[in-house]
C-alpha positions as CSV (number, residue, x, y, z in Angstrom):
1,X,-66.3,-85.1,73.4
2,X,-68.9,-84.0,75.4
3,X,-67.8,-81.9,78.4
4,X,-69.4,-80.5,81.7
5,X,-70.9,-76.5,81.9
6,X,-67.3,-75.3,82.8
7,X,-66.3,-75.5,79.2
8,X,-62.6,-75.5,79.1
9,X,-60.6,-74.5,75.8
10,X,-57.0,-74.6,76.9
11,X,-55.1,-75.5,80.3
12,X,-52.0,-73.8,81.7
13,X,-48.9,-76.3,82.9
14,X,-47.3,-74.3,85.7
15,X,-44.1,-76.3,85.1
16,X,-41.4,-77.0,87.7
17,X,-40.5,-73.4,88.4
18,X,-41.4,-69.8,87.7
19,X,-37.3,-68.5,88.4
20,X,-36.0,-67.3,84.9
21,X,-32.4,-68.6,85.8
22,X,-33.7,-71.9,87.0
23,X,-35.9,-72.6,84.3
24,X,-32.7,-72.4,81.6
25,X,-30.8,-74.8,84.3
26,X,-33.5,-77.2,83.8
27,X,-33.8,-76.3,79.8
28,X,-30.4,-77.3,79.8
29,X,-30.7,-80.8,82.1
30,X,-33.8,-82.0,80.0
31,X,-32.3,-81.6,76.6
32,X,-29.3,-83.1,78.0
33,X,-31.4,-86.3,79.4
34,X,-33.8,-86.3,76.2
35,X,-30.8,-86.8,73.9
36,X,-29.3,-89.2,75.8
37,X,-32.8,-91.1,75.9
38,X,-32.8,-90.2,71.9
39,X,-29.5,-91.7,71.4
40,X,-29.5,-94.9,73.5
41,X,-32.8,-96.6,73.0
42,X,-32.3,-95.7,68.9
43,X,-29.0,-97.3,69.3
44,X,-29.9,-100.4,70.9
45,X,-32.9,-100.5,68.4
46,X,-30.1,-100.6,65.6
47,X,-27.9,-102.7,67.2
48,X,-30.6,-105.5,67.9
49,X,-31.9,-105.2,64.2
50,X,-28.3,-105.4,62.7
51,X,-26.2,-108.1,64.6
52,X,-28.1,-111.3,64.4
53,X,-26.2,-112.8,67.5
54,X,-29.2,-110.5,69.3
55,X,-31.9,-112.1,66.9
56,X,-33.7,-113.7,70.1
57,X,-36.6,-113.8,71.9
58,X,-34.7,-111.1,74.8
59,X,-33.4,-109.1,72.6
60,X,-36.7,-108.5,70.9
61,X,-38.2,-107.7,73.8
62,X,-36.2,-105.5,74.8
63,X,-35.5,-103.5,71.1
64,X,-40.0,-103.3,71.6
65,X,-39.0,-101.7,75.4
66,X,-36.8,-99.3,73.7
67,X,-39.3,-98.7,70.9
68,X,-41.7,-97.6,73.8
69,X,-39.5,-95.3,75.7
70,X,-38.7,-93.6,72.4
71,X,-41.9,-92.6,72.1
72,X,-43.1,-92.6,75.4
73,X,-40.3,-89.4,76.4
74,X,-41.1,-87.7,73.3
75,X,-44.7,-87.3,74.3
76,X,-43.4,-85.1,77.8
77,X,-40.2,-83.7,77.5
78,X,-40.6,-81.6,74.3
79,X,-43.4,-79.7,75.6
80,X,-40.9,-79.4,78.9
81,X,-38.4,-77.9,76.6
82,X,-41.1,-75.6,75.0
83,X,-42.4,-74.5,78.8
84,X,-39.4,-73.6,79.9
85,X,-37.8,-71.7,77.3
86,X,-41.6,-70.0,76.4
87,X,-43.8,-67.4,78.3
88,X,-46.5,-69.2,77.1
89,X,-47.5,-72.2,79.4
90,X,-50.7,-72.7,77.6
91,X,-52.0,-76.0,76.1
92,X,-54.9,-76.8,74.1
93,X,-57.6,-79.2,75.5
94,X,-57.3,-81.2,72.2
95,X,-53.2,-80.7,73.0
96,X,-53.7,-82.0,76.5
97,X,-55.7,-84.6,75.8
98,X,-53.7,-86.0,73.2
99,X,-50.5,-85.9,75.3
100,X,-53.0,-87.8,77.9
101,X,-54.0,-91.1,76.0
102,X,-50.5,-91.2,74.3
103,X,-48.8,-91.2,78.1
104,X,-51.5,-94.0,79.4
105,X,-51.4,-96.2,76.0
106,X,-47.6,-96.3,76.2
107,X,-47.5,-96.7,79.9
108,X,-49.9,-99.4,79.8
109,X,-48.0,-101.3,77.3
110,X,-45.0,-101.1,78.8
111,X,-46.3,-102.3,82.0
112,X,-47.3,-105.6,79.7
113,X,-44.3,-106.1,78.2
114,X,-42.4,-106.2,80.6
115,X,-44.8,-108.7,82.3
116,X,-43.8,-110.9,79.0
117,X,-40.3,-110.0,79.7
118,X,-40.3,-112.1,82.8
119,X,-42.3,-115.2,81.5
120,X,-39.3,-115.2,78.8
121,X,-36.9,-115.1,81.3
122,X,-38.6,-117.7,83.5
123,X,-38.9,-120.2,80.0
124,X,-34.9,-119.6,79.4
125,X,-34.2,-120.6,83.1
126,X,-36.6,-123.1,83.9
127,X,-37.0,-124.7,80.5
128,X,-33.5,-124.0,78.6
129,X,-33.8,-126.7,76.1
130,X,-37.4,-126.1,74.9
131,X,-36.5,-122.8,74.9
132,X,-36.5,-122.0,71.0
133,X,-39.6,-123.7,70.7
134,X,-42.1,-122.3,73.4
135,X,-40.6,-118.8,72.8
136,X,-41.5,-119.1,69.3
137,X,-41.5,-116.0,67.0
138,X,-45.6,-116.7,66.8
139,X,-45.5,-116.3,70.6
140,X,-43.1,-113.4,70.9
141,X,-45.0,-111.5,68.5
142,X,-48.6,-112.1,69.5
143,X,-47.3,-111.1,73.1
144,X,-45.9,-107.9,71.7
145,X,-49.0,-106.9,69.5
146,X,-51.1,-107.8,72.9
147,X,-49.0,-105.4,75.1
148,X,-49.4,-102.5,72.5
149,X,-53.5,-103.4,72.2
150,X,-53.9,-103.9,75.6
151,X,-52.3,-100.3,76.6
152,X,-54.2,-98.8,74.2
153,X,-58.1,-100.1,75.0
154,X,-57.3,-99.4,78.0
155,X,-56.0,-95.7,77.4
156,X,-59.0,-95.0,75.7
157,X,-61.4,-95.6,78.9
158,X,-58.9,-93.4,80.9
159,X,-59.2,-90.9,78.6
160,X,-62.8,-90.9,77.8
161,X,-63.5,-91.3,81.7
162,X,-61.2,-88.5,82.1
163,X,-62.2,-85.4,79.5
164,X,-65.8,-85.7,80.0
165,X,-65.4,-84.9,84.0
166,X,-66.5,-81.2,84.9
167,X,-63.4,-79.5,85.2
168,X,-64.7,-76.2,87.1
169,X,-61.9,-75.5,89.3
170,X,-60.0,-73.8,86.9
171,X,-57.5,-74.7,84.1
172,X,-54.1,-74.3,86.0
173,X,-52.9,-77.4,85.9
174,X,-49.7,-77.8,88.7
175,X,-47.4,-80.3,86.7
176,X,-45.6,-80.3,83.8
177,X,-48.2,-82.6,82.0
178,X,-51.5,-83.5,81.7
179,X,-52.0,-86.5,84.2
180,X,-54.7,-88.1,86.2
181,X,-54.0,-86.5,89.6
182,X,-53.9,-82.5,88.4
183,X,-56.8,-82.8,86.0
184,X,-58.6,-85.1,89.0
185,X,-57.4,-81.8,91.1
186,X,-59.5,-79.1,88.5
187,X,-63.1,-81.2,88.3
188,X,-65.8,-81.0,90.6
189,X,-67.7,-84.3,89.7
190,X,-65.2,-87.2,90.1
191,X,-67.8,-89.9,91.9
192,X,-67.2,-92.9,93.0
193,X,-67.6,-94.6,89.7
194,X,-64.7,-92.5,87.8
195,X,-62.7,-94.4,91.5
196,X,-63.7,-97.3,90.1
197,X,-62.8,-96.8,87.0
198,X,-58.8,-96.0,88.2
199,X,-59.0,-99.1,90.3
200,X,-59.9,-101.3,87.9
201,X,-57.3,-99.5,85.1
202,X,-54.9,-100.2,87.9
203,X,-55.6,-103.5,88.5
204,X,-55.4,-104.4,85.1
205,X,-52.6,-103.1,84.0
206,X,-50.3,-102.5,87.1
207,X,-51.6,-104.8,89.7
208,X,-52.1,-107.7,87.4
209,X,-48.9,-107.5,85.6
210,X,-47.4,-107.3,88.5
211,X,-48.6,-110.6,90.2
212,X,-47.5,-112.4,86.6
213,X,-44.2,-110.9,87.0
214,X,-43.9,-112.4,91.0
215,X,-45.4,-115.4,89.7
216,X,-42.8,-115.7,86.9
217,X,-39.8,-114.7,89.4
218,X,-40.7,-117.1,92.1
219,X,-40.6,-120.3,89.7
220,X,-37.2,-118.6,88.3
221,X,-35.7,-118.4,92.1
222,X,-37.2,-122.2,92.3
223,X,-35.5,-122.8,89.3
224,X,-31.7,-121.5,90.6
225,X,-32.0,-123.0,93.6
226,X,-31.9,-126.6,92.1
227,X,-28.8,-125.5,90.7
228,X,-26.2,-126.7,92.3
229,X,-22.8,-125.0,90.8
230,X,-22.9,-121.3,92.6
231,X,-21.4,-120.2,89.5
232,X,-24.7,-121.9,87.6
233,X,-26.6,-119.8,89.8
234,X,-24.9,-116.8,89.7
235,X,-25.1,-116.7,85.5
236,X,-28.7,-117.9,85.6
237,X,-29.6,-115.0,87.9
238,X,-27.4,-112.2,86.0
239,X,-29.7,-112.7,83.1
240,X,-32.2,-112.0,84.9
241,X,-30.6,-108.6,87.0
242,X,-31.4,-106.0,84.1
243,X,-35.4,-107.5,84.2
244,X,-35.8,-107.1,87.6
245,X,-33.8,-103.4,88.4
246,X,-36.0,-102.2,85.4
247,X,-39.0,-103.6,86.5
248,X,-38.5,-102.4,90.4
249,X,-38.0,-98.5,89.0
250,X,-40.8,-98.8,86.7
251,X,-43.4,-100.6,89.0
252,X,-42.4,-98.8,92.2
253,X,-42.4,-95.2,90.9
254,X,-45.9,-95.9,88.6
255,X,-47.4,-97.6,92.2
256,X,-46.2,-94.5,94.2
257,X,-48.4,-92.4,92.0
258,X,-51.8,-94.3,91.3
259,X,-52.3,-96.7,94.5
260,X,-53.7,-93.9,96.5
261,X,-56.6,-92.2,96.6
262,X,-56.9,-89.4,94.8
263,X,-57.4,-87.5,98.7
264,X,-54.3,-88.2,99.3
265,X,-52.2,-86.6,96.2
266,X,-49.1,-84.0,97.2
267,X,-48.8,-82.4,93.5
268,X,-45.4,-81.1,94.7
269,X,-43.9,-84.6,95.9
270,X,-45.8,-86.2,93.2
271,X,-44.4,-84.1,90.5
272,X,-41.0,-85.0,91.3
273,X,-42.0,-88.9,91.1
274,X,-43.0,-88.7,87.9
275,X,-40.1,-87.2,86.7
276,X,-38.5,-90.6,86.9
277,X,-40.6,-92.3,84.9
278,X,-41.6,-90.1,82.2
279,X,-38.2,-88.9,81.9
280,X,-35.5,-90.5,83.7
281,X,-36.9,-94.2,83.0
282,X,-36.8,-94.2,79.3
283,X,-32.9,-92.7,79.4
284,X,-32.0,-95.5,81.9
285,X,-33.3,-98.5,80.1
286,X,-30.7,-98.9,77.4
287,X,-28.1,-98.4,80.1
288,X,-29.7,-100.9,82.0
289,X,-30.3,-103.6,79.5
290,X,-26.6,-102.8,77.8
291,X,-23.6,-101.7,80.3
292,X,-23.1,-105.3,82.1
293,X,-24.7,-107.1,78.9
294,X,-21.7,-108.6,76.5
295,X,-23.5,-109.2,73.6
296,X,-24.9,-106.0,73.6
297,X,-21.1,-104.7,73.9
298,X,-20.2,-106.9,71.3
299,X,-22.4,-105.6,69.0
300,X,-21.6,-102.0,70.1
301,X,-18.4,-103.1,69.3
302,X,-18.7,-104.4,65.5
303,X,-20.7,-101.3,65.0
304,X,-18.0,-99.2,65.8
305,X,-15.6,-100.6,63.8
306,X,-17.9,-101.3,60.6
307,X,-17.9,-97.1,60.9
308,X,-15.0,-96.7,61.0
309,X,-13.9,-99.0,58.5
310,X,-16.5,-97.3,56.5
311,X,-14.7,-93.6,57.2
């Protein structure tokens, strides 16, 4: 990949903190979280794949949300592991850049799927007994394969757009990963076309998803209100409570970050921002999608006892 005269070999993540004692703390805390995140979303991927009571059209969903988040913490928090147990806060470009599109591919197609997410949710509430059959297994799967596709096209003009800018303000990079708003930060020739470029990646991906999602939502509250048991309407909207509280954390954190012009960036307040969804997020799903869900308990359940029958 062609690059500007400022030819940059390696960048340096400066991290969270240069204190020895509060480096460990935060050693400590990420492992902590990372394992949780680890544990939960591979749980909830077995439990999904195992008890056929979660064979549906949610539940595969949300087993491809967890499959995302998997992946999606692994490509931050080891290297936050490594930078704060290491005097070495180096990363290659090559490093950095990988780390990059993997971040915006899986970012991307979370954002779709969890756009999907809502038009299943409006189908099972608006249309319960054609549910089966619009939310075929053709449709779920084709809406799956076009969330991962769509996240990464679209990481690959981010990155490309990104590594070839002129990055001749150094290679200190104030995060703890290679983003948009550090790296926009260290270049000196981000013109009004790279703007465009983010505006239109936001639109697509954020901003549009988004709108599907309201969309979705307000035939869902249309759909409730016909309801006329308040007990109807409190179980049609509790299946949709995990949706929204996921996508509000998700949305709200990723528009904080990338709505504003790149003027406007406060590395320090932004770095905290994206802790949450890099980090945080992916560790609260499961809990999200499984604490007031009974099947998923059930489930949890069976596979408890099956082990220790099996002991």
């Amino acid at each position: 990949m062609e690059r500007g005269n400022h030819t940059v070999t390696e960048f340096i993540l400066l991290g969270f903190t240069t204190d020895p004692v509060m480096q460990l703390v935060l050693f400590v805390l990420f492992l902590g979280v990372y394992c949780a995140t680890l544990l939960g979303n591979t749980t909830l991927i077995v439990l999904i794949c195992n008890d056929s009571r979660l064979h549906t059209p949610m539940y595969f969903f949300i087993g491809n949300l967890s499959f995302l988040d998997l992946f999606y913490s692994s490509v931050y928090t080891p290297k936050i592991l490594l930078t704060c147990i290491s005097e070495d806060k180096s990363i290659s470009f090559a490093g950095c850049l990988s780390q990059f599109f993997f971040s915006a591919s899986l970012a991307y197609s979370e954002c779709y799927l969890l756009a999907s997410m809502a038009y299943d949710r409006y189908v099972a509430i608006s249309k319960p007994l054609l549910y089966a059959q619009v939310m075929s297994r053709r449709l779920c799967i084709c809406l799956v394969l076009y969330s991962y596709t769509g996240g990464f096209v679209n990481a690959i003009i981010l990155t490309s757009n990104t590594f070839t800018l002129d990055f001749c303000a150094g290679n200190v990079i104030d995060d703890f990963f290679c983003d948009v708003p550090p790296l926009v930060k260290l270049a000196c020739n981000v013109n009004d076309s790279y703007q465009y470029v983010l505006y239109f990646l936001l639109a697509s991906n954020v901003i549009t998803p988004t709108l599907l999602i309201l969309a979705s939502y307000s035939f869902i509250i249309a759909a409730i209100l016909k309801i006329r048991s308040a007990q109807g309407r409190l179980k049609a909207f509790s299946t949709c409570s995990s949706h929204i509280i996921s996508v509000t954390l998700y949305y709200g954190s990723i528009l904080y970050i990338y709505s504003r012009p790149s003027s406007s960036y406060s590395l320090s307040r932004d770095k905290m921002v994206s802790t949450f969804y890099t980090v945080l997020f992916p560790m609260l799903n499961p809990m999200i999608y499984s604490l007031r869900n009974k099947d998923v308990k059930a489930a949890l359940r069976k596979l408890f006892k099956l082990a220790q029958t099996e002991v």
